[in-house]
N, C-alpha and C positions, 0 to 999 in steps of 0.2 A: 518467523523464527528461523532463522542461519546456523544449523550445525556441522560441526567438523568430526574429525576422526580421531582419535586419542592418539595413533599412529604419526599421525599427520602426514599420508600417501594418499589419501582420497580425497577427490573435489569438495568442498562443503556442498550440502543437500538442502532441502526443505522438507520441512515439516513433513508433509506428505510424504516424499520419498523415504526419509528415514525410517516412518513405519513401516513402508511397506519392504524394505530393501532390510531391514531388520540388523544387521551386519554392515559395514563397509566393506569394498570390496580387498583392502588392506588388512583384515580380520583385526581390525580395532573397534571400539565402541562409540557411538554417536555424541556427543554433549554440544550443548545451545552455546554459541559464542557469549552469549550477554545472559545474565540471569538477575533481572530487575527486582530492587528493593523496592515494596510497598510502600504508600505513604503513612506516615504517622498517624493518621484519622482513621485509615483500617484497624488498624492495632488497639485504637481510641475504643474502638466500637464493637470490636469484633464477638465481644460474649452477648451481645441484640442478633448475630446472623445465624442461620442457620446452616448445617454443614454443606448444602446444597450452596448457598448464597456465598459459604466461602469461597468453594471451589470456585465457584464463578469467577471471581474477583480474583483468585492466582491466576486460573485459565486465559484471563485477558491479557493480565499483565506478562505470561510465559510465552503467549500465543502470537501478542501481538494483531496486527492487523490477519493472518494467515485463515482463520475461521468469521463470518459476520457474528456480531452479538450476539442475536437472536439464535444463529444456528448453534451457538456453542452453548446458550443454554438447553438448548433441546441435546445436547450430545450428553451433558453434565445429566440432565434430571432423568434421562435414561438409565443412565447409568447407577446411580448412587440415589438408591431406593430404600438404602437402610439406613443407620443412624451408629456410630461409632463410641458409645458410653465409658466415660471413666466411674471408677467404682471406689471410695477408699474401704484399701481393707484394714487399714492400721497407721495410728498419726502422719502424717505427710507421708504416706504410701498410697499409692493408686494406680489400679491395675487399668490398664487403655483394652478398650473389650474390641478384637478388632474378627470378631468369628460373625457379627448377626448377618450377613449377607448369603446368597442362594447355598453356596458351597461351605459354609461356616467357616471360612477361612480369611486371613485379611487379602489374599490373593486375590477376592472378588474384585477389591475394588482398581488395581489394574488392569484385570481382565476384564472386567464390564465394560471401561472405560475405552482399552483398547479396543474392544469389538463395535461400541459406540462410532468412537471414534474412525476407525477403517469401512464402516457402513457406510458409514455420511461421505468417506472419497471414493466410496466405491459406487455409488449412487449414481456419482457424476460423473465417472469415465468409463463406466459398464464392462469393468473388468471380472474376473474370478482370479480367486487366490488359493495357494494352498501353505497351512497351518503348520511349520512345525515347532514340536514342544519338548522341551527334557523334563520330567520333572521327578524329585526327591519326595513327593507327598501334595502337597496342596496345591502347586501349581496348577497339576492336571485336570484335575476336579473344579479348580475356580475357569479355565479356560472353558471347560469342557461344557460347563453352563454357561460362562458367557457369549460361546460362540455358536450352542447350539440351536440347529433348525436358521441359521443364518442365512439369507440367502447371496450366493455366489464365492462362498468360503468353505472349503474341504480344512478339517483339523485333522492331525495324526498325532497321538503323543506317543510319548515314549518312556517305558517307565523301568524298574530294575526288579528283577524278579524276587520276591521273597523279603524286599525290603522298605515297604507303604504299609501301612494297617489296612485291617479289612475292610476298613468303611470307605477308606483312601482307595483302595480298589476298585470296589464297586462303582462309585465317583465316576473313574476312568473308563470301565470298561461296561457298564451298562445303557448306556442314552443311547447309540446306534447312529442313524441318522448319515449325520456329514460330518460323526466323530470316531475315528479309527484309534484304538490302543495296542498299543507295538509292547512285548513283553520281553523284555531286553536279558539278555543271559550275561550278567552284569553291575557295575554299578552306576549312580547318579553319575560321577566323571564321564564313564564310557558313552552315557545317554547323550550328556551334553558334548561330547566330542564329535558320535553320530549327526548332532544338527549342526554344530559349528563346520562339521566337513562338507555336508549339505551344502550351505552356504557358500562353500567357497570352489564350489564341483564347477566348473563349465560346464559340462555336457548337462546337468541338471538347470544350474541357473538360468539356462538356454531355452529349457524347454515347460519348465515352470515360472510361473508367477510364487515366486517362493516368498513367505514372510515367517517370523518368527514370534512366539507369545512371551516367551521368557522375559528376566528381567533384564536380559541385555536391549531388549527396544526399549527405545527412550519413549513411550507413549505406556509401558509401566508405570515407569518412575513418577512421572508427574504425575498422576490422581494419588499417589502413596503419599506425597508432600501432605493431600488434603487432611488426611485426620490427624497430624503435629497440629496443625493452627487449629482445628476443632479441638484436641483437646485442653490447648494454650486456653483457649474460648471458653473451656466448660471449666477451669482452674477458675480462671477470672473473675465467672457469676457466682462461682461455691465463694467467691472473697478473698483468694489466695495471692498474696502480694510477694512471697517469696519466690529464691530463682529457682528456673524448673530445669530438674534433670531426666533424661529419657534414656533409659536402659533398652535396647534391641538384641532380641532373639536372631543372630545372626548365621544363615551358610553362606547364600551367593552373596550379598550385601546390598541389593535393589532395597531394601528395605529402610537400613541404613545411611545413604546415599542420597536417600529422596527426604529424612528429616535435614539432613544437610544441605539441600537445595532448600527445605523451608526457613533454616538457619539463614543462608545467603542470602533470603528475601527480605530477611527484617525479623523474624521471627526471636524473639528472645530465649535464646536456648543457651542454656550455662556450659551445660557438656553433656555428651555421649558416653553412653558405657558401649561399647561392643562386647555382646556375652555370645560363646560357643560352646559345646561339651568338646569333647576330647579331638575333636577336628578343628586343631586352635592356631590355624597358618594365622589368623589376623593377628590374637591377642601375644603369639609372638615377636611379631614384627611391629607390634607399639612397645612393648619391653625390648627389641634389641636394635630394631632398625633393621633387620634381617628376613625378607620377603621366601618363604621358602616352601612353596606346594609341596605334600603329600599324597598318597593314596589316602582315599579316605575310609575311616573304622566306623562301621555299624556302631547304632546308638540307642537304644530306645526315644531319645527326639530327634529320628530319622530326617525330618527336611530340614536340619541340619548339617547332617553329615557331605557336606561338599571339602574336598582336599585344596579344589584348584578357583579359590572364586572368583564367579567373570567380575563384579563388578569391583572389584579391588581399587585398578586403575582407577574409574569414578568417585568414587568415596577418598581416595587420597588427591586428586585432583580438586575435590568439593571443598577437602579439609585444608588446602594451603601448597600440597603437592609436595612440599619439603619435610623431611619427617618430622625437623624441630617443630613447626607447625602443625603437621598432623594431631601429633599428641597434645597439642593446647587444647585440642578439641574433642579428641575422642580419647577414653582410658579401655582396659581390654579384663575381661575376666572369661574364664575358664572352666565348666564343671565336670568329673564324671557323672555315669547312672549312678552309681551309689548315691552323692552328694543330690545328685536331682531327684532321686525318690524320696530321699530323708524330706527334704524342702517338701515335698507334696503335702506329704505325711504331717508334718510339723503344721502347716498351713493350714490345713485342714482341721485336725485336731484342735487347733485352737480357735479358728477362724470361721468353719461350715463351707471357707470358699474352695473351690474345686477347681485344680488348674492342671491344664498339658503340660509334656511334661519341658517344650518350647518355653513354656508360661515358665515354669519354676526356673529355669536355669533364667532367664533373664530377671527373675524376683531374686536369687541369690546375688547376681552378679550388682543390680541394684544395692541390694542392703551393704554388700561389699567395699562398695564406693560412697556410701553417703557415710557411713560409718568412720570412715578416713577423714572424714571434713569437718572444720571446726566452726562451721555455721550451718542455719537449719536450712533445710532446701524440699520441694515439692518434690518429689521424686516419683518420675512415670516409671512403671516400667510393660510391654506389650504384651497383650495376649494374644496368639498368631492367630489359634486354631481354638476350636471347639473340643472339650474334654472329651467327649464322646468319641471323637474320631481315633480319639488313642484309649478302648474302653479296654483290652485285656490289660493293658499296662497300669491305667489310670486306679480300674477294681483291682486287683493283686497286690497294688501298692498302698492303699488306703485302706485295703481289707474289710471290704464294702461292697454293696448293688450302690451303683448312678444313675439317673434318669437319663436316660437318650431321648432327644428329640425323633417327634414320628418322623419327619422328612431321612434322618440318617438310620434309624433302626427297620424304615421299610426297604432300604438298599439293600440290606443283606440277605434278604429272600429272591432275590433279584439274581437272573442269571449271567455271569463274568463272559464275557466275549473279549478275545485279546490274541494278537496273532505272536507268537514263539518270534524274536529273532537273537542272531547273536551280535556280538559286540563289532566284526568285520566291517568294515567300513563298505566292501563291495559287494555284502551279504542286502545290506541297509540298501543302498543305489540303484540295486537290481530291484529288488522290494519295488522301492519308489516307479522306478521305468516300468515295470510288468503292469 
């Protein structure tokens, strides 16, 4: 696997290096020169595999010769130990359940896969690395178990003070170990600016083996492809022969991005919705063609709230690069909190199902889009996260007790450990050097 730099000022890399190098040194983004279409017999077949057995079968085809067979199913069933279930809750509506993994979050399955993944190169060049992470909420928490107790891998996240739920907290700042939580006097932007400066510090990349977890490594994005074609899979056994659309809960867009890469392989995908709440740089720029970062507004579906998303480039590069293009494939929807508690509320009351509030704005932006079409369509749309993890919002709003899972309700008895920093870039550096 041969990837270049969105930039196009840095050498292409391999596979390897790209993980670990996380960044180019041109501060653009990694993507794989080729991105191979499946053969029709996958496709034929694919509601007999299991999500395990899919993966495998993209892994080969994305990887190439760069992993043996053998070893990259051992990387794969490390990794992806849970199961990804669509659910319907209402005629050709179906929620993609993407919370069952260690951290309830769909962030596991990156993070697992990356940590997997970076074990098995690190095995063999008997390096150590050091971790860093921005995150708006689920990131930290999926990293923060994937990499922990890892051996030859120090993590550090970095997270914004006063805006993750408690349980997201906990997540971050209780396991100890070989994971450090940096409590940032600030926001998601500022987090990710802190490790993008990282990155591009000499004195630091000098003296560190620096890698990054975020969704800018390309060793995210590919295990995120995995559950599109798992749930294309589980459409196909339930009997569903209409086209399928996937609504995503969108901030930085890795998530997005990487159905896009399962699009490009063959995957039968009609179209995308991109939904955000009120941090809506994307679904602007599909209504105007006008790309224009903000600061970003607190939300109550806080790992949303990104102004400046890395993977933008990506996702518009996936969808055709031109905007005329873009738009054949992706449409953009928008919601405030108001609209997104109403949805909970509504759901609920009718329903019994319980969704974040990530969940609802991408079930609104869903019903938005199908509703415009004059034909019937399977419509996915994603569940990021676990209700629990957003429980004062999720209870207030539905005017309700929720069952919390014991793994997330025994966090909160658990003691927060998290070092104060501010948003300085050479507050951050010194940090790191000391």
């Amino acid at each position: 696997m041969l990837l270049y730099s969105t930039k196009h000022e840095s050498p292409d890399v391999s596979l390897e290096e790209a993980v670990f190098r996380g960044l180019p040194p041109d501060n653009g983004l990694y993507m794989p020169h080729e991105i191979p279409t499946l053969p029709a017999s996958f496709f034929e077949n694919i509601d007999k595999l299991t999500i395990n057995e899919i993966a495998l079968e993209v892994c080969k085809a994305l990887l190439g010769d760069d992993i043996p067979a053998d070893d990259l199913k051992g990387i794969v069933d490390r990794a992806i130990t849970f199961e990804s279930p669509i659910v319907e809750i209402e005629k050709d509506t179906y929620v993609l359940e993407l919370f069952h993994g260690p951290s309830m979050a769909f962030k596991d399955f990156g993070a697992r896969f990356m940590a997997s993944l970076m074990s098995y190169f690190l095995q063999k060049s008997h390096k150590d690395i050091h971790i860093l992470v921005a995150t708006s909420g689920d990131t930290g928490g999926a990293v923060a178990q994937g990499f922990y107790k890892t051996a030859g891998i120090k993590v550090t996240i970095l997270y914004p003070t006063g805006k993750v739920s408690d349980i997201q907290e906990k997540q971050l700042t209780t396991l100890g170990e070989n994971v450090t939580a940096l409590e940032v006097d600030g926001t998601f932007d500022d987090c990710q600016a802190l490790v993008k400066g990282a990155f591009l510090d000499k004195e630091l990349s000098t003296t560190f083996n620096l890698a990054s977890a975020n969704s800018i490594n390309i060793s995210r994005l590919i295990p995120q492809a995995f559950y599109y074609f798992s749930a294309y899979a589980q459409l196909k056994k339930m009997g569903n022969t209409k086209p399928v659309v996937f609504c995503v809960p969108s901030g930085n867009f890795g998530n997005l991005s990487a159905g896009l890469i399962a699009q490009r392989m063959g995957l039968p995908i009609q179209q995308f919705v991109a939904a955000t709440n009120v941090n809506n740089i994307v679904p602007n720029y599909l209504s105007t063609g006008i790309y224009e970062p903000k600061p970003s507004q607190e939300t109550i579906s806080n790992a949303m709230d990104v102004g400046n998303p890395s993977n933008f480039i990506r996702m518009r590069i996936l969808a055709g690069d031109a905007y005329e293009e873009v738009v054949k494939h992706i449409s953009g929807d928008f919601r405030d909190d108001a609209e997104t508690r109403a949805a909970m509320k509504e759901v609920f009351d009718r329903t019994g199902y319980v969704m974040c509030p990530h969940t609802a704005v991408a079930y609104l932006g869903l019903k938005a889009y199908t509703k415009s079409l004059q034909e019937e369509v399977a419509g996915v749309f994603l569940s990021t996260a676990h209700y629990a993890k957003f429980l004062d919002v999720v209870e207030e709003t539905l005017g309700t007790k929720v069952e919390v899972p014991a793994r997330l309700s025994d966090l909160l008895s658990k003691e927060k450990v998290a070092i104060p920093m501010s948003k300085n870039f050479e507050d951050f550096k010194a940090y790191l050097l000391a």
